[in-house]
C-alpha positions as CSV (number, residue, x, y, z in Angstrom):
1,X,-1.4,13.4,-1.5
2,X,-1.4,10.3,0.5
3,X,-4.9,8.7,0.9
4,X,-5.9,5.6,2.9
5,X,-7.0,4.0,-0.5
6,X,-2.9,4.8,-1.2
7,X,-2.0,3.2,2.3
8,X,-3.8,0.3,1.7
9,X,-1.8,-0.5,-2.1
10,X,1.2,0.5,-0.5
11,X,0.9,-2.4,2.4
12,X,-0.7,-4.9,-0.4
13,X,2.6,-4.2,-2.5
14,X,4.8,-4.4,0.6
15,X,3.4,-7.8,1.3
16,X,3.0,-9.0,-2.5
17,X,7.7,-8.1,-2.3
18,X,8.3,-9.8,0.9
């Protein structure tokens, strides 16, 4: 179950590995 709390880790992990 995807929530926009979820989106919003996903992009802050995204950005912490670039």
């Amino acid at each position: 179950m995807k929530t926009p709390f979820n989106a919003l880790l996903e992009a802050s992990l995204l950005r912490d590995a670039a």
